[in-house]
KETI-427737 format. One record per residue (C-alpha): x, y, z; residue in one letter; residue number from 1. Coordinates in steps of 0.2 Angstrom, whole numbers, plus 5000, padded with zeros to 4 digits. Example, Ala and Ser with C-alpha at 12.3 -4.5 7.8 and 13.67 -1.06 7.14 Angstrom:
2
<r px="5062" py="4978" pz="5039" aa="a" i="1"/>
<r px="5068" py="4995" pz="5036" aa="s" i="2"/>
// end
This chain:
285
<r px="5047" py="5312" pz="4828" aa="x" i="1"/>
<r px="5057" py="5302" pz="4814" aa="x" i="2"/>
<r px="5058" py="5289" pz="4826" aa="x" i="3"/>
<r px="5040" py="5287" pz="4830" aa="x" i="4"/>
<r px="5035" py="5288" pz="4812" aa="x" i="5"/>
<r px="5047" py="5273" pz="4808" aa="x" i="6"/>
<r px="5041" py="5264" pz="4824" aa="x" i="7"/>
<r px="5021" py="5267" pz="4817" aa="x" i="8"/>
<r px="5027" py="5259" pz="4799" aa="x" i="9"/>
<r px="5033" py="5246" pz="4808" aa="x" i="10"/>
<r px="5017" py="5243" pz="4818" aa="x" i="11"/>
<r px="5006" py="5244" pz="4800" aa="x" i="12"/>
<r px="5016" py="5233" pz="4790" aa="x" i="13"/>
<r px="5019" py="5219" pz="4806" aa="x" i="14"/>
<r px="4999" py="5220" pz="4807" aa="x" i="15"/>
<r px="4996" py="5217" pz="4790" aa="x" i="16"/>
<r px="5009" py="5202" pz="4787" aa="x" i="17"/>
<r px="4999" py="5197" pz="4804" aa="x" i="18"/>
<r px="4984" py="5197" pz="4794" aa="x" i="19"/>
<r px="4988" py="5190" pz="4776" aa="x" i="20"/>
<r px="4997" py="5174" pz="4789" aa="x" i="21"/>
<r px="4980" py="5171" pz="4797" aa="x" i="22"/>
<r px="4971" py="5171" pz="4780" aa="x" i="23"/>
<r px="4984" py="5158" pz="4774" aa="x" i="24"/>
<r px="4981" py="5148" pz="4790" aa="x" i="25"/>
<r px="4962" py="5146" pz="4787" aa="x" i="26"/>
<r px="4966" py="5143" pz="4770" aa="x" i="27"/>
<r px="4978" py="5128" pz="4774" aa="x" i="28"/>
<r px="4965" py="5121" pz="4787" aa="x" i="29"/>
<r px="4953" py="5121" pz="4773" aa="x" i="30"/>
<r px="4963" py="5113" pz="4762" aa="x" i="31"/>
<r px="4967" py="5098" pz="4777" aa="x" i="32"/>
<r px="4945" py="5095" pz="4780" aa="x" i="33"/>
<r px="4943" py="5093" pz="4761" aa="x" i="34"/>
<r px="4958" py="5083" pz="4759" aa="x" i="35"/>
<r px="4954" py="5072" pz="4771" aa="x" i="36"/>
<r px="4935" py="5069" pz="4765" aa="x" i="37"/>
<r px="4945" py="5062" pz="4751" aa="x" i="38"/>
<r px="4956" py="5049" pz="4758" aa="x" i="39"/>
<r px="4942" py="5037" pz="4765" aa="x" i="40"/>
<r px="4941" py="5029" pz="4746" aa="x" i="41"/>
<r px="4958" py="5024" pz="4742" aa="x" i="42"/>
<r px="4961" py="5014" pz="4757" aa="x" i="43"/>
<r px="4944" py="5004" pz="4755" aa="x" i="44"/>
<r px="4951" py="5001" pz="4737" aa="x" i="45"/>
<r px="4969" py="4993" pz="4743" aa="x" i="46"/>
<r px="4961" py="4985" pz="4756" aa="x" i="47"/>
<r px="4948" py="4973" pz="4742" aa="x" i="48"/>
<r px="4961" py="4973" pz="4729" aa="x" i="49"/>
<r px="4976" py="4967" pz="4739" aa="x" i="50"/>
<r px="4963" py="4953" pz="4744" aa="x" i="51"/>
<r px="4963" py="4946" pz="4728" aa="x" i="52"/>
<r px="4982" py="4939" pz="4730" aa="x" i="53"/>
<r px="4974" py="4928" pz="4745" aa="x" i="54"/>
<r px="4965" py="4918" pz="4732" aa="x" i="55"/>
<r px="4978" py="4914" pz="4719" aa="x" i="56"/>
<r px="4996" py="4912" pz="4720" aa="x" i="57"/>
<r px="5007" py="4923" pz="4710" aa="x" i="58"/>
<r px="5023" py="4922" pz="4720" aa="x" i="59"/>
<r px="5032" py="4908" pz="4712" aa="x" i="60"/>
<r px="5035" py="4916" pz="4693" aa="x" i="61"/>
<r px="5051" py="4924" pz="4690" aa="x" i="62"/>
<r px="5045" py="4941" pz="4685" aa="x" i="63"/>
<r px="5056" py="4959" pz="4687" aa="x" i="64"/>
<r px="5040" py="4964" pz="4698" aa="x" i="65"/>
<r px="5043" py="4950" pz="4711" aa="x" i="66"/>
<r px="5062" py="4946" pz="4710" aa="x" i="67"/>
<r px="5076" py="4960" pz="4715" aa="x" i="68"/>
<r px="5089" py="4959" pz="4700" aa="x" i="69"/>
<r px="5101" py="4974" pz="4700" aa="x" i="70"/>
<r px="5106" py="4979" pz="4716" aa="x" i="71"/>
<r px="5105" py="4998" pz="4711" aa="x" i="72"/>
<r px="5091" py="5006" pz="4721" aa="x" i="73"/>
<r px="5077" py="5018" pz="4717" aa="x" i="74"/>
<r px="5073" py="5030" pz="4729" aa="x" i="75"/>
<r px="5059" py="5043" pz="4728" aa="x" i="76"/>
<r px="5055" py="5057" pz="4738" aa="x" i="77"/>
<r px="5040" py="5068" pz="4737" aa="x" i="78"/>
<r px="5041" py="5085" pz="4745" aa="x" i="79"/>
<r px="5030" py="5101" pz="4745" aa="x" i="80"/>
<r px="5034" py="5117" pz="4735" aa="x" i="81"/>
<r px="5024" py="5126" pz="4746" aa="x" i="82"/>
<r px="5033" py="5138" pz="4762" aa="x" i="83"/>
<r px="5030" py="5137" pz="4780" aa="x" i="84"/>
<r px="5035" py="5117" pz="4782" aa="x" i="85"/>
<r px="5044" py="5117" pz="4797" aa="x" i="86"/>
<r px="5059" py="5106" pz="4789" aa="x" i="87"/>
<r px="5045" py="5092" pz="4784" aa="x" i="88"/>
<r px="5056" py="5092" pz="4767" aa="x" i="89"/>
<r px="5071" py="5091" pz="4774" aa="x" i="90"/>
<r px="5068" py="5074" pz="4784" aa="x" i="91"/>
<r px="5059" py="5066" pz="4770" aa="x" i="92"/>
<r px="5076" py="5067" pz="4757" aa="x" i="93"/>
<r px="5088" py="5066" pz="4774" aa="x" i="94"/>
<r px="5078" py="5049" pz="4779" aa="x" i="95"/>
<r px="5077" py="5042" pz="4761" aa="x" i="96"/>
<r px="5099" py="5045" pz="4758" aa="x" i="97"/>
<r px="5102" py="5036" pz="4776" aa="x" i="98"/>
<r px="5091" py="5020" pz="4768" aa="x" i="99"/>
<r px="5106" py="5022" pz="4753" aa="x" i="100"/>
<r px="5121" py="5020" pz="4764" aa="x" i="101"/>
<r px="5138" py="5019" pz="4751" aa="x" i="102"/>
<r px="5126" py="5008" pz="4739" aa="x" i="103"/>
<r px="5124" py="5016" pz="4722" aa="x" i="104"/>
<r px="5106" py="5023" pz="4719" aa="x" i="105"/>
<r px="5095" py="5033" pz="4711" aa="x" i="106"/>
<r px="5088" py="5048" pz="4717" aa="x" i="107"/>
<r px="5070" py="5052" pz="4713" aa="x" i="108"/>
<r px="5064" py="5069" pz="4719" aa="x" i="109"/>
<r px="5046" py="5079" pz="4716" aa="x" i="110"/>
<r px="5044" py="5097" pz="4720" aa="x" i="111"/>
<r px="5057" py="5111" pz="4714" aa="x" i="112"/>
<r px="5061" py="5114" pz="4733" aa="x" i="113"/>
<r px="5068" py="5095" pz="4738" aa="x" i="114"/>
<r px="5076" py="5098" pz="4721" aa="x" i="115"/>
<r px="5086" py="5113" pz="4726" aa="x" i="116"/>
<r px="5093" py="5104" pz="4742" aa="x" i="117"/>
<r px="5097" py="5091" pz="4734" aa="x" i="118"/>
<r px="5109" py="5101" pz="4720" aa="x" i="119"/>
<r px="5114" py="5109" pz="4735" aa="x" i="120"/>
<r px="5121" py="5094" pz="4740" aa="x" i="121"/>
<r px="5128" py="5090" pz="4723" aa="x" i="122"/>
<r px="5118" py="5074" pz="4721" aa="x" i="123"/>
<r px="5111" py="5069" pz="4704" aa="x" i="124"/>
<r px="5095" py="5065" pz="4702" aa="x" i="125"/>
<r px="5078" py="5064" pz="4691" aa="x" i="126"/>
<r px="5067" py="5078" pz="4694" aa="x" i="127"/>
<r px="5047" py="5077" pz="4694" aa="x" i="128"/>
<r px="5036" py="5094" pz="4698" aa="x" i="129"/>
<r px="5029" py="5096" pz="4714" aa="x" i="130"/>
<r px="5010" py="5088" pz="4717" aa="x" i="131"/>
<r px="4994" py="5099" pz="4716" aa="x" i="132"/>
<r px="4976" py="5097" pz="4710" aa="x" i="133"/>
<r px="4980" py="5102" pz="4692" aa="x" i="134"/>
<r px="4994" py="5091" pz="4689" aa="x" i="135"/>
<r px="4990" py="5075" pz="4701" aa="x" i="136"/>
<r px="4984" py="5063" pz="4689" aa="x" i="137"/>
<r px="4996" py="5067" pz="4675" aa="x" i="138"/>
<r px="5012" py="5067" pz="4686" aa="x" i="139"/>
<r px="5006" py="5050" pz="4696" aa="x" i="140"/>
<r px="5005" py="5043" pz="4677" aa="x" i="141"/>
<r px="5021" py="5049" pz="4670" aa="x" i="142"/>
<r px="5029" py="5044" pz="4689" aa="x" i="143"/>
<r px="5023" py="5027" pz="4688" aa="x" i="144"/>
<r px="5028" py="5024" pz="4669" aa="x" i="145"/>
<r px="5044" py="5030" pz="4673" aa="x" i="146"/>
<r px="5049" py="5017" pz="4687" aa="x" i="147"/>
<r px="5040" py="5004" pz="4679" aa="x" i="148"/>
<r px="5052" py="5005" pz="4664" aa="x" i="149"/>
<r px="5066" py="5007" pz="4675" aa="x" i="150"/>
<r px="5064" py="4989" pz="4683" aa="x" i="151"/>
<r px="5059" py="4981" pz="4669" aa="x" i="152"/>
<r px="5074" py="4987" pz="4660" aa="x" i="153"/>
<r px="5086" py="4981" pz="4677" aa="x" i="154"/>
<r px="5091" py="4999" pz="4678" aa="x" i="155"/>
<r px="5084" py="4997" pz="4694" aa="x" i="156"/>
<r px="5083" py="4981" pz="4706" aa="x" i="157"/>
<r px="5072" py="4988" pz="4721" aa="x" i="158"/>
<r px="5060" py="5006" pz="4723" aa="x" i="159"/>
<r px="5058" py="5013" pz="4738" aa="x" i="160"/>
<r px="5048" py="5030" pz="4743" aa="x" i="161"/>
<r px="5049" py="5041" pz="4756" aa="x" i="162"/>
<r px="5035" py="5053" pz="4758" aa="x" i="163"/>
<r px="5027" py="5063" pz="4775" aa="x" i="164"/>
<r px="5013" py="5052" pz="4785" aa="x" i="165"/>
<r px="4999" py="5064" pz="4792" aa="x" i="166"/>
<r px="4999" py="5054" pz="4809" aa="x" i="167"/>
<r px="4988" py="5067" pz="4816" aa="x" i="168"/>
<r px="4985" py="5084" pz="4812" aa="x" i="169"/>
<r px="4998" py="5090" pz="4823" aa="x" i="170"/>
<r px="5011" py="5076" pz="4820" aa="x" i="171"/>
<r px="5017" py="5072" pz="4802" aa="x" i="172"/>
<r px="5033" py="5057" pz="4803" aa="x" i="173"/>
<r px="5042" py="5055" pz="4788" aa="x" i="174"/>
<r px="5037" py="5035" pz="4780" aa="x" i="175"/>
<r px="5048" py="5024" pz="4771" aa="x" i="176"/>
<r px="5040" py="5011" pz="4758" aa="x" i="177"/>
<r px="5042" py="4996" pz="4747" aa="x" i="178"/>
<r px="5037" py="5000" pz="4729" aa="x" i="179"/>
<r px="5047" py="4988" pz="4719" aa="x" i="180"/>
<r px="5048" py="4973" pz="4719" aa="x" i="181"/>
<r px="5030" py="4968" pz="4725" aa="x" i="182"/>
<r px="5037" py="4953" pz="4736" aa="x" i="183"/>
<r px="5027" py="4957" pz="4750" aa="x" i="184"/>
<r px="5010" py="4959" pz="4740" aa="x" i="185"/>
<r px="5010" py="4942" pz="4732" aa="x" i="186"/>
<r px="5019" py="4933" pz="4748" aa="x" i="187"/>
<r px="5002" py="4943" pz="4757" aa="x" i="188"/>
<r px="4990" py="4931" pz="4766" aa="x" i="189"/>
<r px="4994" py="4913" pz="4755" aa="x" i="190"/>
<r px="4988" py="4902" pz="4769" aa="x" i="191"/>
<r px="4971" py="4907" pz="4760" aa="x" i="192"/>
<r px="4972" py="4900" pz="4743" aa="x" i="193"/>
<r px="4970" py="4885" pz="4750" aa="x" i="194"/>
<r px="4952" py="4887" pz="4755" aa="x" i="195"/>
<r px="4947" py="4896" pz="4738" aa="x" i="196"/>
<r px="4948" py="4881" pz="4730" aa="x" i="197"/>
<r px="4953" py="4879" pz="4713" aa="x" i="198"/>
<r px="4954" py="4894" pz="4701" aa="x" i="199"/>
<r px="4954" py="4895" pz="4683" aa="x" i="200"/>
<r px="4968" py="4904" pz="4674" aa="x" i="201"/>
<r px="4967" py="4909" pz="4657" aa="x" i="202"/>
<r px="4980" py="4923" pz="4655" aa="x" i="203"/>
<r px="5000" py="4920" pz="4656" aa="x" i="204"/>
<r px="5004" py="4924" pz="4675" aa="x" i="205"/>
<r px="5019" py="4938" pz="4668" aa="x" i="206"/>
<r px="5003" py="4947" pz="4660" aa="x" i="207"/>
<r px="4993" py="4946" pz="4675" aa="x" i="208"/>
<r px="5005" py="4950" pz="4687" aa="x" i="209"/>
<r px="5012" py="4968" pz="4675" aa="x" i="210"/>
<r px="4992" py="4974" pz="4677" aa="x" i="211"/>
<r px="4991" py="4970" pz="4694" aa="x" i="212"/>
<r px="5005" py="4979" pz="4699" aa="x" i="213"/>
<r px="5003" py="4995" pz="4689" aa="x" i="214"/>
<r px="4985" py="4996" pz="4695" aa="x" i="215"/>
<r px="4993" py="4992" pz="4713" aa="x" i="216"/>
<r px="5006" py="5005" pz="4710" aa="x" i="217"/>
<r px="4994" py="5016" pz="4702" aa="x" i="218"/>
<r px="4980" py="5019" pz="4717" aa="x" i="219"/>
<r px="4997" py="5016" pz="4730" aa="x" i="220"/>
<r px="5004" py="5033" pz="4723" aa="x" i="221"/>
<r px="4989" py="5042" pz="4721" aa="x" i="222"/>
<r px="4985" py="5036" pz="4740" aa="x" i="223"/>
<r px="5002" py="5041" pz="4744" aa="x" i="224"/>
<r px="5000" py="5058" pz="4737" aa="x" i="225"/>
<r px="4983" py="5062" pz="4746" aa="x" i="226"/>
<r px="4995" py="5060" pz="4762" aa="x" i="227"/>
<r px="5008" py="5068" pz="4757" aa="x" i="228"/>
<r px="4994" py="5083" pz="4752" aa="x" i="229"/>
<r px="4986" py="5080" pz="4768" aa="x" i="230"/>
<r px="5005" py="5083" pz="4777" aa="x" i="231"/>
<r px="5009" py="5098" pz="4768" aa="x" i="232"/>
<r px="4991" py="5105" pz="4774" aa="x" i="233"/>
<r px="4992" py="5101" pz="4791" aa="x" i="234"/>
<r px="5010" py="5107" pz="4791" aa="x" i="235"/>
<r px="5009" py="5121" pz="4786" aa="x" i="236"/>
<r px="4993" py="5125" pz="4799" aa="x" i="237"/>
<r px="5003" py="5121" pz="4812" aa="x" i="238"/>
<r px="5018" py="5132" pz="4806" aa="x" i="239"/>
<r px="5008" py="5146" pz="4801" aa="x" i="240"/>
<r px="4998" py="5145" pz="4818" aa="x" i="241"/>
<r px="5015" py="5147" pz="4827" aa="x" i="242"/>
<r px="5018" py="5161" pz="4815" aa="x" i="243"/>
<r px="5004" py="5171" pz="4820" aa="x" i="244"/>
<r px="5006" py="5170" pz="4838" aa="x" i="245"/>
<r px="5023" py="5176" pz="4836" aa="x" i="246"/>
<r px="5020" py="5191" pz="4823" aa="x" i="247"/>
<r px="5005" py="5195" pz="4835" aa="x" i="248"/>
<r px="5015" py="5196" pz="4850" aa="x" i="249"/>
<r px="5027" py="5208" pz="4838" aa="x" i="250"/>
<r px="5013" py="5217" pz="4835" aa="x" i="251"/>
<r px="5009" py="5220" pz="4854" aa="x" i="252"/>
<r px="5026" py="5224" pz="4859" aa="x" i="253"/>
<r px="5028" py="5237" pz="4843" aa="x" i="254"/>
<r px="5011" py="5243" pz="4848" aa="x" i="255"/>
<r px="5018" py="5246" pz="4866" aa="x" i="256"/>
<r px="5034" py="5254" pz="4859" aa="x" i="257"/>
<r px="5025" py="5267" pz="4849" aa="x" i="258"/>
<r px="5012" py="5270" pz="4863" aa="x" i="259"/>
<r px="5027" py="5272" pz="4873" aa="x" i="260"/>
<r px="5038" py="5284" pz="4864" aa="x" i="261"/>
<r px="5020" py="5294" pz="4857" aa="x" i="262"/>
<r px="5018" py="5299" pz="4876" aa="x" i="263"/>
<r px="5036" py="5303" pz="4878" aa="x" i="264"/>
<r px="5035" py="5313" pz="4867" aa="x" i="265"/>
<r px="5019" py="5320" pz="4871" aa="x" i="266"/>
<r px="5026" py="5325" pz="4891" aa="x" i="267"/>
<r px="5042" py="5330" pz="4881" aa="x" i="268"/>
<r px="5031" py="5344" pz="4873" aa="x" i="269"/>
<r px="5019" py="5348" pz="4890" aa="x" i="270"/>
<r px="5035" py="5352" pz="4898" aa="x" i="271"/>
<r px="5044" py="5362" pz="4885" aa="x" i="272"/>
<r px="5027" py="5371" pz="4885" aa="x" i="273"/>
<r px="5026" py="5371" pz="4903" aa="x" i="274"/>
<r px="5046" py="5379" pz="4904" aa="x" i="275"/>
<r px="5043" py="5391" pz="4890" aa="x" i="276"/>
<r px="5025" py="5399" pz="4901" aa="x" i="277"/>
<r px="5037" py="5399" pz="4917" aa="x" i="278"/>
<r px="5049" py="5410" pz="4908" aa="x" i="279"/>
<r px="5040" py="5421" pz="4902" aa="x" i="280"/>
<r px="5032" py="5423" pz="4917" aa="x" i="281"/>
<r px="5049" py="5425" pz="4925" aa="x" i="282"/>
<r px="5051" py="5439" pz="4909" aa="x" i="283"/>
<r px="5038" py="5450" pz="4912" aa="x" i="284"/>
<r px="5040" py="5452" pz="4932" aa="x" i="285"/>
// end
């Protein structure tokens, strides 16, 4: 009897974690729909701003933004405080240290999780708090300030981010890019200036070139932090999903266990009942 209570917990508190997994699962699906109706905007924006660099040249100034400097890199890695990632985490720091091979570097991480791993690892680094809705557009500010300073101070010479792509919503790869310096972006597309014609430039190029970058970099982070949301949702979908089918197959095979060991216990009892009539009967004659 002791047994078969514990078994019957077992089945009551599998079916509830069973239930609260599902709830989180429709939740995290949610979150993907609404975060995708998002993302639509911010690639239409990069698209028309990064054709303003076909029509006048800003590749020749010597600016920190457009030349390397010091050869210490900047890496940056956004991961997800939230459970149920599937090691998505993991392969956005591992990927980002392989691109730092034995150069000197240093390490950017956003979320308290990727910063545990990497103090686990006994790496030093800057920390940033994890992305959500409350604290996007402050963190994308203070983030982009931050390396912003640390190029123009040569603290840095070169930025790079490694963050989760949402491929599909069953594939997320990890995606390394080019923050700093902007080479590509100003080297973009020049065989068009010369069908523009002439343009008229009234501000110093060093100015123009600081507000074009940091509204680049502006709109690039918060684009990249869409995805990385857009991952996290669809990673966790996917791994809750597997989740469920495997706490729901626990559920039948408790289910059948307690079934199993009621009704033993149930002809246990029919033939001790069946036993104690016989002997009576066996008594009384």
């Amino acid at each position: 009897m002791p047994i078969l209570k514990k078994i019957k917990e077992d089945v009551e508190f599998n079916q509830q974690l069973t239930n609260l997994v599902d709830i989180l699962r429709g939740i995290a699906a949610s979150q993907f729909r609404k975060a995708k109706e998002r993302k639509e905007y911010f690639k239409t924006f990069l698209d028309s701003f990064e054709s303003f660099f076909r029509i006048v040249d800003l590749s020749k100034p010597m600016h920190p933004f457009v030349t390397r400097g010091s050869e210490k890199m900047g890496i940056i890695m956004i991961t997800s405080d939230q459970g149920f990632m599937g090691g998505l985490n993991t392969q956005v720091i591992n990927t980002a240290l392989g691109r730092r091979k034995d150069n000197p570097a240093e390490l950017i991480i956003l979320g308290r999780r990727g910063a545990s791993f990497l103090k686990g690892m006994g790496e030093e680094f800057t920390f940033f708090p994890g992305i959500d809705e409350e604290n996007k557009y402050q963190l994308l500010m203070e983030l982009r300030d931050y390396v912003i300073r640390q190029k123009l101070e040569g603290n840095v010479g070169r930025v790079i981010l490694s963050y989760p792509e949402p491929v599909s919503f069953t594939y997320q790869k990890v995606k390394l890019i080019n923050i700093l310096p902007c080479t590509e972006l100003f080297e973009k597309k020049q065989e068009f200036i010369s069908q523009a014609g002439k343009v008229l430039i009234e501000s110093p190029l060093g100015k123009i070139i600081e507000y074009l970058v940091t509204m680049w970099i502006t709109h690039k982070f918060y684009e990249i932090f869409e995805n990385s949301k857009l991952s996290e949702f669809a990673a966790r979908t996917i791994n809750l999903e597997k989740s469920y089918q495997q706490l729901s197959q626990k559920n039948k095979l408790l289910r059948y266990k307690y079934f199993y060991n009621f009704h033993r216990l149930i002809d246990r009892n029919m033939r001790d009942i069946f036993a104690s009539a016989l002997l009576r009967k066996k008594q009384e004659v």
